[in-house]
C-alpha positions in Angstrom: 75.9 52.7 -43.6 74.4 52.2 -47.1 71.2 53.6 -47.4 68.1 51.9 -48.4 66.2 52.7 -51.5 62.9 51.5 -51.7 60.8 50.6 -54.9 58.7 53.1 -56.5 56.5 50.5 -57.5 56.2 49.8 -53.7 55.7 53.6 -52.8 52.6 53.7 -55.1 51.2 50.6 -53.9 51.2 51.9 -50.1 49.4 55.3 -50.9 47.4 53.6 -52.8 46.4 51.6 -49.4 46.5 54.7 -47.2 44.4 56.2 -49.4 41.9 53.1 -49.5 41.8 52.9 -45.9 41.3 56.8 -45.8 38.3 56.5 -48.0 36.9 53.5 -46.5 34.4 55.3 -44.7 31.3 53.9 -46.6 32.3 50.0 -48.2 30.4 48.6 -50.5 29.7 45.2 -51.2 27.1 44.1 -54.4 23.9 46.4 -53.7 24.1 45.9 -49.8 26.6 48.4 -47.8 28.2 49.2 -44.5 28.9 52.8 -43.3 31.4 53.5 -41.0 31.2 56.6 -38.2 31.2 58.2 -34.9 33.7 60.8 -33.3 36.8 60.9 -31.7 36.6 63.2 -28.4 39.1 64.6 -25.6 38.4 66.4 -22.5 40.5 68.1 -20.2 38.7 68.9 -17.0 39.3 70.1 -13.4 37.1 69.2 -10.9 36.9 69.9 -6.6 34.7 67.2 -6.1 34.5 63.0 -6.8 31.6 62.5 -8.9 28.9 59.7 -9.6 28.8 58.1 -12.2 32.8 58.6 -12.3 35.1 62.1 -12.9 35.6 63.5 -16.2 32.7 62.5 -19.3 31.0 61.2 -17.0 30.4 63.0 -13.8 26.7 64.0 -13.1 26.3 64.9 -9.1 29.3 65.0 -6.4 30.1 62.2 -3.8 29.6 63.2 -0.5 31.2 64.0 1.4 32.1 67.7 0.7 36.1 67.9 0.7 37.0 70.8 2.2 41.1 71.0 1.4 43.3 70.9 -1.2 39.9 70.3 -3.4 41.1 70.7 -7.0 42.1 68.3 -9.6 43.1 68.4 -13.0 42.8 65.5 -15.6 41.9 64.3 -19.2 39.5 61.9 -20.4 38.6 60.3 -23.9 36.1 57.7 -23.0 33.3 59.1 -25.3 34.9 58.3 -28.4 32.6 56.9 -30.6 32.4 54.1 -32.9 29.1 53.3 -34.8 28.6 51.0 -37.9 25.8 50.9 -40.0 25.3 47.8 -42.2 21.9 48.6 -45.3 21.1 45.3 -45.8 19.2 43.9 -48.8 15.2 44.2 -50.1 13.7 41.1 -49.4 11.3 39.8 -52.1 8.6 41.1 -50.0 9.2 44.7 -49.9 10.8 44.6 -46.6 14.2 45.9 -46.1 16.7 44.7 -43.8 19.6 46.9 -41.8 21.4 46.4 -38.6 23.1 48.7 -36.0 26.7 48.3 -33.9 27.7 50.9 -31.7 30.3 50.9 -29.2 32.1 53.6 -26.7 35.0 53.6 -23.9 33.1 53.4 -20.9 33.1 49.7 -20.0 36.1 50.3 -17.2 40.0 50.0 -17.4 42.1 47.2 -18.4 43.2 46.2 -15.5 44.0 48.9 -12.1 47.8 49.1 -12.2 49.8 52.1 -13.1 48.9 52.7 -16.7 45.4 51.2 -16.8 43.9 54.6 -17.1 45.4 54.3 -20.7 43.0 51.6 -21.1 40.1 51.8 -21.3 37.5 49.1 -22.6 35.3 49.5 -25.2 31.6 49.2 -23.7 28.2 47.7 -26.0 25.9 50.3 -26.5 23.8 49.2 -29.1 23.3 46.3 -31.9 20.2 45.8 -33.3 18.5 44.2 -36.8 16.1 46.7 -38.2 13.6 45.3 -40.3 11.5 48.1 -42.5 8.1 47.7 -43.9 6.7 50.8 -45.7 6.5 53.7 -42.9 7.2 51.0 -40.2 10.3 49.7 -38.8 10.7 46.9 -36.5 13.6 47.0 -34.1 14.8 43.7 -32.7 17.8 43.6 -30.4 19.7 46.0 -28.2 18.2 49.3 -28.6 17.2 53.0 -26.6 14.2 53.0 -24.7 12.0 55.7 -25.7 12.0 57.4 -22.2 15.2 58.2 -23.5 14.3 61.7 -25.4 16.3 65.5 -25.9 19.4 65.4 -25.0 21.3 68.5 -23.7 23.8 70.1 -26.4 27.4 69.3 -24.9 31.1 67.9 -26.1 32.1 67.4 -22.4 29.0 65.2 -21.5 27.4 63.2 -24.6 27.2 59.2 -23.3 26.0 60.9 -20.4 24.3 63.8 -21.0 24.2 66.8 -19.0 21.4 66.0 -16.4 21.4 62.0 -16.8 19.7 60.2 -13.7 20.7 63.4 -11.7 17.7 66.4 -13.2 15.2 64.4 -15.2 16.9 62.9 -18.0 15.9 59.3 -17.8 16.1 56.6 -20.3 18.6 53.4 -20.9 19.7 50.8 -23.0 17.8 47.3 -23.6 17.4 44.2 -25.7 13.8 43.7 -26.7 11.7 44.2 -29.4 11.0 47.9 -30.6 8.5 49.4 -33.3 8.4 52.8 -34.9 5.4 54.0 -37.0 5.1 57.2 -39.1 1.8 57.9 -38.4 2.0 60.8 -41.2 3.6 60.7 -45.0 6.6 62.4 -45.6 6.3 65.7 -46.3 3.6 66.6 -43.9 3.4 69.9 -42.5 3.2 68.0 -39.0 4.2 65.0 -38.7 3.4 62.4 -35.9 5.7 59.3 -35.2 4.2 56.6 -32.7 6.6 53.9 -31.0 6.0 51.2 -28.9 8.7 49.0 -26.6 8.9 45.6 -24.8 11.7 44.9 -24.1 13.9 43.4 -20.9 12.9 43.7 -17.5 15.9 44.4 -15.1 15.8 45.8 -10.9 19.0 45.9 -8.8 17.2 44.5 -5.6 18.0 42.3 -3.0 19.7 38.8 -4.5 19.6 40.8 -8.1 22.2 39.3 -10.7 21.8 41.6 -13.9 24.2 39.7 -16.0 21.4 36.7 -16.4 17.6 36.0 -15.3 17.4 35.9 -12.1 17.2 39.3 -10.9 13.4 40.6 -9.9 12.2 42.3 -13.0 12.6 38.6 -14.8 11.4 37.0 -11.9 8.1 38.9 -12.4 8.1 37.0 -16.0 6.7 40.2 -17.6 8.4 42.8 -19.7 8.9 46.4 -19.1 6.8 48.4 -21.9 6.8 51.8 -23.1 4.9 53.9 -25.5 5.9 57.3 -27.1 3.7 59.7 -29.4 6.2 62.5 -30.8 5.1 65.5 -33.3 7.1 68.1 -34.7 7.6 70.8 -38.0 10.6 72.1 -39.0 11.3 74.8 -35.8 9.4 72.6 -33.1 9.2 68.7 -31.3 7.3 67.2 -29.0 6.6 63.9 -27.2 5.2 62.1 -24.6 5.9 58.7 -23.0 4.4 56.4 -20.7 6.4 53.2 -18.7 5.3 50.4 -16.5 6.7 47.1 -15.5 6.5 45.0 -12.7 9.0 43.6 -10.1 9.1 40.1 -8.1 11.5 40.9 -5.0 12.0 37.8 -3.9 13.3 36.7 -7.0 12.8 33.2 -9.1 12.5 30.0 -7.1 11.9 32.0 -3.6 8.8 31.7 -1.6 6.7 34.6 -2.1 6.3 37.4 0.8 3.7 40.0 1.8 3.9 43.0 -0.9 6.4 41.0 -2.7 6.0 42.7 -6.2 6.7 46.2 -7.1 5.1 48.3 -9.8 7.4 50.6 -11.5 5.3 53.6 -14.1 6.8 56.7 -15.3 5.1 59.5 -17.8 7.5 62.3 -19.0 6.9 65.5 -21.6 9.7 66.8 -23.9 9.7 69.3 -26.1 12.7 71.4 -28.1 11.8 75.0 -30.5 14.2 77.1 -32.5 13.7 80.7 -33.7 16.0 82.5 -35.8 19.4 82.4 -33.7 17.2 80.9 -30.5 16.5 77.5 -28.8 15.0 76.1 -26.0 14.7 72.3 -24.8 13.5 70.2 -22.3 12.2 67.6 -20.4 10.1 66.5 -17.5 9.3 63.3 -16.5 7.7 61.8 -12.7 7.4 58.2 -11.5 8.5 55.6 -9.2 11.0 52.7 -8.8 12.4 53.4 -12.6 15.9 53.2 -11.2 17.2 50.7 -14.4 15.9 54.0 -16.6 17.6 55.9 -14.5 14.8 57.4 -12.5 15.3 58.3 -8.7 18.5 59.5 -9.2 19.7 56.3 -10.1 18.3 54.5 -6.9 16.6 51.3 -6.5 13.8 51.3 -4.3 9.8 52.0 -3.6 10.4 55.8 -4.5 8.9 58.8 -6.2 10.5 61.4 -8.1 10.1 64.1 -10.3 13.0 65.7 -12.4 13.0 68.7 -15.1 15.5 70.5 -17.2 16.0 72.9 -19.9 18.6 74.7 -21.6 18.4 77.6 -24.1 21.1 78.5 -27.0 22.0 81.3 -28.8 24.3 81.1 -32.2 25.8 84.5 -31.6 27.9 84.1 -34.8 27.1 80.6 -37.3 30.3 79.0 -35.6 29.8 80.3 -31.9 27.0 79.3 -29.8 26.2 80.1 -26.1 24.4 77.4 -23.8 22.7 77.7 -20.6 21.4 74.3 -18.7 19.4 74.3 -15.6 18.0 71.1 -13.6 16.3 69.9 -11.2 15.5 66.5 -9.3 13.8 65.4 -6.0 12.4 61.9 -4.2 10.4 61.5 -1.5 12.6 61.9 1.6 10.8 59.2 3.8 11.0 56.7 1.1 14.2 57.2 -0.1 15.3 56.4 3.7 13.5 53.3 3.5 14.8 51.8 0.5 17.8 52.8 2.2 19.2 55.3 -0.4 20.3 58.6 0.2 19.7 61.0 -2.6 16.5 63.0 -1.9 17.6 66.7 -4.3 20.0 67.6 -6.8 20.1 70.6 -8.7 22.2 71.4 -11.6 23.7 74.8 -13.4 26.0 74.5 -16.4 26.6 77.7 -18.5 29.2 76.8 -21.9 30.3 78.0 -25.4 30.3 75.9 -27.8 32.3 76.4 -31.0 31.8 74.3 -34.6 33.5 74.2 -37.7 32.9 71.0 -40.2 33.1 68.1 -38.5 35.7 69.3 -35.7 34.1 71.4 -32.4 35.0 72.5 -29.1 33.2 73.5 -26.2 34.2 75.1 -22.6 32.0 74.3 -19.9 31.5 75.0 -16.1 29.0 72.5 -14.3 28.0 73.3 -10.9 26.4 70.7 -8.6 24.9 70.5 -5.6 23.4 67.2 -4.0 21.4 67.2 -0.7 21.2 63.4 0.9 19.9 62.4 3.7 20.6 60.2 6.4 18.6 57.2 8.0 18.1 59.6 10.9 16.5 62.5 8.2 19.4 64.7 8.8 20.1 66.1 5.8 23.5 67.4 4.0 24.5 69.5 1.0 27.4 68.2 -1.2 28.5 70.7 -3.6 31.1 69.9 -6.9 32.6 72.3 -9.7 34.0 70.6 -13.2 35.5 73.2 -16.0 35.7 71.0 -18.9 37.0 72.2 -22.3 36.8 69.3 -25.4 37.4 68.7 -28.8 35.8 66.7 -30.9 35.9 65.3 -34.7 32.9 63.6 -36.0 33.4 61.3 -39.0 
């Protein structure tokens, strides 16, 4: 067979593609630009134990119940890849500045549920928002974090849900409202304050809830939730605090109203992170009641209390190796949990890892160890426990 010989007019022209598309990573267009970024990142994980919110990236407490045989399972999961872009829009003739924020992962389910769907997965909305930015204040309309939503626990096995996430105090979720951010102090300060404020939309998963449109109960109540966060830090420390409330009609839009029909959900939290020399320590606490959309309560819906903490503490033993240690906590008040008819009453967390970075590439191994304690409508209670060893990889770009 003859063999084919390709232009070498045609060879340049296609590295000089590759090398476009290589480089493409910021793409400019008159003064306005786009940036382009995220990471890509694999996990290979056994676990003993189904968890909730799923296995793999995104396991936070075990299912129960305990399985007592043939426990162990090994598997892979890539689902918190990343893909974020950044568009810096132009300066309006009035100072202000314009940007805007897409961000995307893999958790939004399979493509399908046959044979090779596990291959599939579909990308999920995180955020998209316009940002519009008037001297030290920004403005923040569309999809955005709440600021419940505060440290997050260092781990590549565990990032769109962090270590601790609705299961030992981490609380905090996703929303499309209107958000505003004010330095309270110039750059440059030896201490500076940052003050934000949210309103934004109102969801509960109660009785005839639809979350896809209005006419679930936090709607219904035709008020907003709203959240404010004061945060202050230096260069080795941060703080913050934050305060929630919104309001809940249960019987929903168009129903006749019944006795102790709405429901007031409130939350306050404290988080704080300081590094010393090869040290850190983080953390967070937060207590309130029916915050299950944030999170709260373990992620149940319901009149309940709780109150969850955590912490970890780091130590960069070399300036590419560092060891983490994360403990947490969470509990709800037994008798009301049984009443909204949940389960979940404790959950307690341990996850010792070793984290390793180099550039943009890292890799961490990982043991989390999980034990839940439900209880049933009787008040009998039961202790679930579940064991992932997770090691990742991850390139950021």
């Amino acid at each position: 067979m003859a063999r084919m010989r390709i232009p070498a007019t045609m060879l340049v022209a296609f590295f000089l593609v590759c090398g476009g598309i290589a480089s493409a990573q910021n793409v400019q267009s008159g003064g306005e630009g786009m940036t382009i970024h995220g990471f890509i990142d694999a996990t290979a994980f056994l676990q003993n134990q189904n968890f909730t919110f799923g296995n793999g990236q995104n396991a936070e407490f075990p299912n129960p119940p305990e399985t007592n045989t043939d426990r162990w399972f090994l598997d892979g999961d890539v689902r918190n890849t990343r893909l974020t872009l950044g568009f810096n829009g132009p300066k309006l003739d009035n100072n202000l500045k314009i940007g805007g924020t897409i961000e995307a992962d893999f958790f939004g389910g399979f493509n399908g549920a046959g044979a090779y769907s596990n291959a599939q997965a579909t990308p999920r909305l995180r955020l998209a928002y316009i940002d519009v930015v008037s001297g030290r204040t920004t403005y923040r309309i569309g999809q955005a974090w709440s600021p419940l939503f505060g440290n997050v626990a260092n781990s590549y096995s565990h990032i769109a849900f962090p270590l601790g996430y609705g299961a030992a105090g981490d609380v905090g979720w996703r929303f499309p409202g209107l958000f505003i951010y004010h330095d309270m102090t110039p750059a440059g300060a030896a201490v500076s304050t940052k003050f934000s404020l949210g309103v934004f939309r109102n969801v509960w998963n109660g009785p005839g809830a639809n979350l896809t449109d209005a006419q679930s109960a936090g709607p219904a109540s035709t008020l907003p939730q709203v959240e404010a966060r004061f945060d202050w830090g230096a260069k080795n420390w941060s703080t913050y605090v934050v305060g929630h409330i919104d309001k809940k009609d249960l019987s929903g839009a168009g129903a006749k109203a019944a006795n102790n029909d709405s429901l007031t959900g409130w939350a306050g939290e404290f988080g704080a992170k300081v590094t010393q020399g090869p040290f850190m320590i983080q953390g967070n606490i937060y207590t309130g009641k029916a915050i299950g959309q944030q999170f709260g309560q373990m992620a149940q819906f319901g009149d309940i209390r709780s109150t969850g903490v955590w912490a970890q503490g780091g130590y960069n033993f070399t300036k590419r190796w560092t060891g983490y240690l994360f403990a947490g906590m969470e509990r709800a008040d037994k008798a009301q949990v049984i009443a909204a008819k949940g389960a979940r009453i404790k959950n307690q967390m341990l996850v010792p890892s070793l984290q390793y970075n180099q550039g943009p590439y890292g890799f961490n191994v990982e043991w989390l160890h999980d034990q839940l304690t439900t209880a049933a409508a009787s008040g009998t209670e039961a202790k679930t426990k579940g064991d992932q060893l997770a090691a990742s990889v991850i390139f950021k770009f």
